[in-house]
C-alpha positions as CSV (number, residue, x, y, z in Angstrom):
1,X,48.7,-35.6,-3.7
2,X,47.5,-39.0,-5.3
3,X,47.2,-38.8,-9.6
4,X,44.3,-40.2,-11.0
5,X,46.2,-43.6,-12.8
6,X,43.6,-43.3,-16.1
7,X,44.7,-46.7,-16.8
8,X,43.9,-48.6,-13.4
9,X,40.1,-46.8,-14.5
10,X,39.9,-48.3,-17.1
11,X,40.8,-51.7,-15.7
12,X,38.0,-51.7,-13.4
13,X,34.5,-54.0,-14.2
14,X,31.5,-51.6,-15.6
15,X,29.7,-51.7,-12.8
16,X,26.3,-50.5,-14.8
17,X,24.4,-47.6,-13.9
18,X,23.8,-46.7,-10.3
19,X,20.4,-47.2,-9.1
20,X,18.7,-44.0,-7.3
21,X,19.1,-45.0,-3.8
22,X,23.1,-45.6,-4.5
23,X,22.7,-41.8,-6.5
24,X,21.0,-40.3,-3.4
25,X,23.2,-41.9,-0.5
26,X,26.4,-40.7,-2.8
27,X,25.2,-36.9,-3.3
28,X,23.8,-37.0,1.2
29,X,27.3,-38.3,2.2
30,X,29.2,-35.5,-0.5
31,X,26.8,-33.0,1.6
32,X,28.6,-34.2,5.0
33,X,31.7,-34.4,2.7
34,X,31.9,-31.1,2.7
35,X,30.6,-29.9,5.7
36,X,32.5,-26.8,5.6
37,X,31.3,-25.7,2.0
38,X,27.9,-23.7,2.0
39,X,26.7,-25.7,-1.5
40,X,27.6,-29.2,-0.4
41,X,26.0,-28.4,3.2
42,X,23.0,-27.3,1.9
43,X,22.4,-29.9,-0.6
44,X,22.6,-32.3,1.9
45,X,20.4,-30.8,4.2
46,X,17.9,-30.1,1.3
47,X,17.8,-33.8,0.5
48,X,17.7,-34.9,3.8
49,X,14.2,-32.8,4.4
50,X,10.8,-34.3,4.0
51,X,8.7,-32.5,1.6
52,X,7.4,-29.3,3.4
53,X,3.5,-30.2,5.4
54,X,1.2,-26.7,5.0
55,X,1.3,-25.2,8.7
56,X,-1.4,-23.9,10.8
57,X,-2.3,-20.3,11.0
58,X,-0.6,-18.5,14.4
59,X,-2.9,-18.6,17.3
60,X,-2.6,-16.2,20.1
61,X,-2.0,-16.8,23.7
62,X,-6.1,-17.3,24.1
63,X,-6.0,-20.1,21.4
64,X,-7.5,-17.6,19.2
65,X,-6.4,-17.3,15.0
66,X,-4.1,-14.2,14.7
67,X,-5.1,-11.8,12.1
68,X,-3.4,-11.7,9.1
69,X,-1.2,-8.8,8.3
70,X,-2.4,-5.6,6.0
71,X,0.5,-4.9,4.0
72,X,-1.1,-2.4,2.4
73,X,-0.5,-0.1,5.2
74,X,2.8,0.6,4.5
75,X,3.8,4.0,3.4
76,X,5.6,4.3,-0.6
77,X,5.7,8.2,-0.9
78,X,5.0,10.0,2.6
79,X,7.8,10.8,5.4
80,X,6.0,10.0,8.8
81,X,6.2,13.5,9.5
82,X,4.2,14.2,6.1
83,X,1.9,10.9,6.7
84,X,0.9,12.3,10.1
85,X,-0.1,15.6,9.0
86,X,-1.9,14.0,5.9
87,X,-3.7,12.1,8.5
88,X,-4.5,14.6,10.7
89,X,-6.0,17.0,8.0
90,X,-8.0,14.8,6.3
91,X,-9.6,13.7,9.6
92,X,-10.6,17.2,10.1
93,X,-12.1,17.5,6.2
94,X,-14.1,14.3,6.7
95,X,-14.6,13.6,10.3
96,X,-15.9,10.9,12.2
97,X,-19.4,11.3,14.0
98,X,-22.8,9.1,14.7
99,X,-22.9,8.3,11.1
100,X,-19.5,6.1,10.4
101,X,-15.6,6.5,10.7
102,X,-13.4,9.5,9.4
103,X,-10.4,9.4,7.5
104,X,-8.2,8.2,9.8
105,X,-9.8,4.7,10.6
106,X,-11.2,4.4,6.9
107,X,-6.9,4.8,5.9
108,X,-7.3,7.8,3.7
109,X,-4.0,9.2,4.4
110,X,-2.6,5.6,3.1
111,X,-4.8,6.3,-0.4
112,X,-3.6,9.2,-0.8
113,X,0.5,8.2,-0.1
114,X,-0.1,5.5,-2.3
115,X,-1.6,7.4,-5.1
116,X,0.9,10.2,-4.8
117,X,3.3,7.2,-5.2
118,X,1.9,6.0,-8.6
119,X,0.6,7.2,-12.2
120,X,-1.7,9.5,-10.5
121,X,1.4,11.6,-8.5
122,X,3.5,11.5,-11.3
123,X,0.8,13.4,-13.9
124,X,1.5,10.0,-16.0
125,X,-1.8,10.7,-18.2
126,X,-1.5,14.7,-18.7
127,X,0.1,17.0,-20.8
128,X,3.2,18.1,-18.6
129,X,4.8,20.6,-21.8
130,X,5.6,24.6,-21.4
131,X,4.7,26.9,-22.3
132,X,2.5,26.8,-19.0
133,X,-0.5,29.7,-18.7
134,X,-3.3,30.8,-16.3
135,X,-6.4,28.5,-17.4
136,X,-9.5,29.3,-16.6
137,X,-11.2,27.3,-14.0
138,X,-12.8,25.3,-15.8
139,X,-9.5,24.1,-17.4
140,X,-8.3,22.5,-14.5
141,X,-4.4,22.9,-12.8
142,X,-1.9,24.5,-15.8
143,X,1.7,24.0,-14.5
144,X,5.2,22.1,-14.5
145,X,4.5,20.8,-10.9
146,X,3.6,17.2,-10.7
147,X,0.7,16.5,-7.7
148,X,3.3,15.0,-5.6
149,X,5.6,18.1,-6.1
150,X,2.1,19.7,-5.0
151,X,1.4,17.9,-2.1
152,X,5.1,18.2,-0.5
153,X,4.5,22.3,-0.7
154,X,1.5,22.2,0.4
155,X,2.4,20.1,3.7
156,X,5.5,21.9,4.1
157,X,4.0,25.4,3.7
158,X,0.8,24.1,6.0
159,X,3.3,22.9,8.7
160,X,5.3,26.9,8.2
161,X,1.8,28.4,8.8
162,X,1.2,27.0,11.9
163,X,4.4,27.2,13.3
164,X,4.2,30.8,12.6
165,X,0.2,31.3,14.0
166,X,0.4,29.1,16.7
167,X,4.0,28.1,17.4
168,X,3.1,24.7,17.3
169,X,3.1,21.7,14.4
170,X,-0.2,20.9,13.1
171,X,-0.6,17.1,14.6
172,X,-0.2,19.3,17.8
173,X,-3.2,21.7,17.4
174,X,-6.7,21.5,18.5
175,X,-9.1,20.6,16.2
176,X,-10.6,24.1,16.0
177,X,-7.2,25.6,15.2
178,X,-6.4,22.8,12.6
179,X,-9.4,23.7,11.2
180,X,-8.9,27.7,11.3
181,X,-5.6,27.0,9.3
182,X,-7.2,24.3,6.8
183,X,-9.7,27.3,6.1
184,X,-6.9,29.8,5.2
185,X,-5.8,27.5,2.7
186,X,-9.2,27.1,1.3
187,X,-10.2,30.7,1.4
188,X,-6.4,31.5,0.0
189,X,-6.2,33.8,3.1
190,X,-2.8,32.3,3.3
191,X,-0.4,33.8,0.2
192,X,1.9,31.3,-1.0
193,X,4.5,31.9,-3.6
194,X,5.2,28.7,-5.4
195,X,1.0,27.0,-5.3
196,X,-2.0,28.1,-4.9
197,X,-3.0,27.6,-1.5
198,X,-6.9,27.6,-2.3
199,X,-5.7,24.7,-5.0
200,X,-3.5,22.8,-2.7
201,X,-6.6,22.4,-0.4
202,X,-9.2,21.5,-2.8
203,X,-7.1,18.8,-4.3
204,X,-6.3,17.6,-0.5
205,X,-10.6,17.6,0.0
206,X,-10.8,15.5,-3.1
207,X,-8.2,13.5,-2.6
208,X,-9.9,12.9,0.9
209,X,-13.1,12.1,-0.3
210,X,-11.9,9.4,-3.1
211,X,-10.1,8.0,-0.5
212,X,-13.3,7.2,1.9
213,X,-15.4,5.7,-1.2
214,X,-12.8,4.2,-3.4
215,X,-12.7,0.4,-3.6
216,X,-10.4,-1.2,-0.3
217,X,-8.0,-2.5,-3.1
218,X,-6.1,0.7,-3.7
219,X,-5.4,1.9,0.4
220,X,-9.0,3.8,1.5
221,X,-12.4,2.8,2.5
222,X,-10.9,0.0,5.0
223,X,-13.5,-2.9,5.8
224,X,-15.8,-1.3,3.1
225,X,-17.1,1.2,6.1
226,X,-17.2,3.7,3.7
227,X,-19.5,2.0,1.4
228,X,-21.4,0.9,4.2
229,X,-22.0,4.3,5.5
230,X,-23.9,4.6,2.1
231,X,-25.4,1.2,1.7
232,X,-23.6,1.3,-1.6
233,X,-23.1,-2.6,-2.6
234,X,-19.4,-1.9,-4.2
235,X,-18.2,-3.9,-6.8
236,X,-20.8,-6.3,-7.6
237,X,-20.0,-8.6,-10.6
238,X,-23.2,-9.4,-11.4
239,X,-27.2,-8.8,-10.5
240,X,-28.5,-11.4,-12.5
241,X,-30.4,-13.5,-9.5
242,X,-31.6,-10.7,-8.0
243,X,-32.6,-8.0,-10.5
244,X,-36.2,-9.0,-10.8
245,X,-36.7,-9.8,-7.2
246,X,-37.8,-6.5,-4.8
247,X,-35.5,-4.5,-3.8
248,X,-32.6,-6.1,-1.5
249,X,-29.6,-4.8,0.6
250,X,-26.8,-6.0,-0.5
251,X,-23.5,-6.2,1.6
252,X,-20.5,-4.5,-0.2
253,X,-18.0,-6.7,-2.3
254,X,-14.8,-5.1,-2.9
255,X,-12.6,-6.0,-6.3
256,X,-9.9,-7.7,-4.0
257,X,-13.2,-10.4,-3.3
258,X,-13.4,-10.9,-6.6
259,X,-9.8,-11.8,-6.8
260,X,-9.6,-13.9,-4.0
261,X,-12.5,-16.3,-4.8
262,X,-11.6,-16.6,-8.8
């Protein structure tokens, strides 16, 4: 191994400072230097690169722009098993027909998982301390089970029903037999132990409902169809141009516009 002679350094003419080009060549040809070592490789390759151009969007096989991806259909809280069901009872509670989509195209089921997911499934805002007693009705739900605890019963126990009535899993039912079971729950026909069947099911209608007509932003009311269903014009920032003009139909704006464009 050769020693550094300190003196023989010092002997040598001060050469001044190196310019950038000589800085860049000596830190490119350190990269191929060491080849084999992950951080010189990559610095080299990194300084080698132009500065990145922005890309055109993906075009399909007919020339045509691919649509970008959703991400907000992705599931945070639901099994499949439980998203399916969830999907398939809330297209029974709000079905589609002449007048617009049902759940299932409007993305209810992913509202709901991603509520259930959040603030909203954990009780975040309510008063979750014993000692716990039978309210009245107008009280609302008086219990130690948080809504997600709620939900994962109430699919469970929905899914034990109709194995036992029908011998089959409820995404395998008829409609008229989905809805026969959704109306035990409703009627609290069905005796459960642990929830309230009849409460299970009206927070599953609600929940259904919210979904269809919230704003796009938070998982439901996909494309706005919901809205437009309604001729409700959404989030609107403002009506200042327009509020002393006769009455106009406005297309819906969703929050996420209003996030995009400012």
């Amino acid at each position: 191994m050769q020693v550094l002679d300190r003196s023989d350094k010092q002997k040598e003419p001060n050469k001044g400072t190196v310019d950038g080009s000589s800085r860049r060549k000596f830190l490119i040809n350190t990269g191929y230097a060491l080849g084999g070592i992950a951080v010189g490789g990559a610095l080299g390759s990194l300084l080698k690169k132009k500065p990145s151009t922005t890309t055109a969007p993906n075009k399909t096989d007919e020339g045509k722009t691919a649509e970008p991806k959703n991400y907000n259909r992705a599931l945070m809280f639901f099994t499949q098993a439980q998203f399916r069901i969830v999907e398939s009872a809330t297209e029974r509670i709000f079905p589609e027909d002449e007048n617009g989509p049902g759940a299932k195209s409007l993305g209810v089921a992913y509202f709901i998982d991603h509520q259930l997911a959040g603030e909203w499934g954990f009780n975040g805002r309510d008063y979750m301390t014993p000692p716990f007693y039978t309210g009245e009705k107008e009280q609302g739900y008086q219990g130690r089970l948080k809504r997600r605890e709620i939900f994962e019963i109430g699919l469970r126990e929905l899914e034990n029903y109709s194995m036992t009535k029908f011998q089959k899993g409820f995404i395998d039912l008829t409609g008229e037999q989905q809805d026969e079971l959704l109306k035990g729950f409703e009627s609290d026909e069905v005796k459960l132990t642990t929830i309230s069947a009849s409460s299970f099911f009206k927070m599953l209608r609600t929940s259904t409902l919210e979904g269809a007509y919230s704003d796009p932003l938070y998982g439901g009311n996909l494309d706005m169809n919901g809205w437009k269903m309604r001729n409700y014009p959404g989030n609107q920032m403002s009506y200042i141009t327009m509020i002393e003009k006769d009455f106009t139909k406005l297309d819906p704006s969703s929050l996420q516009d209003h996030l995009v464009s400012h």
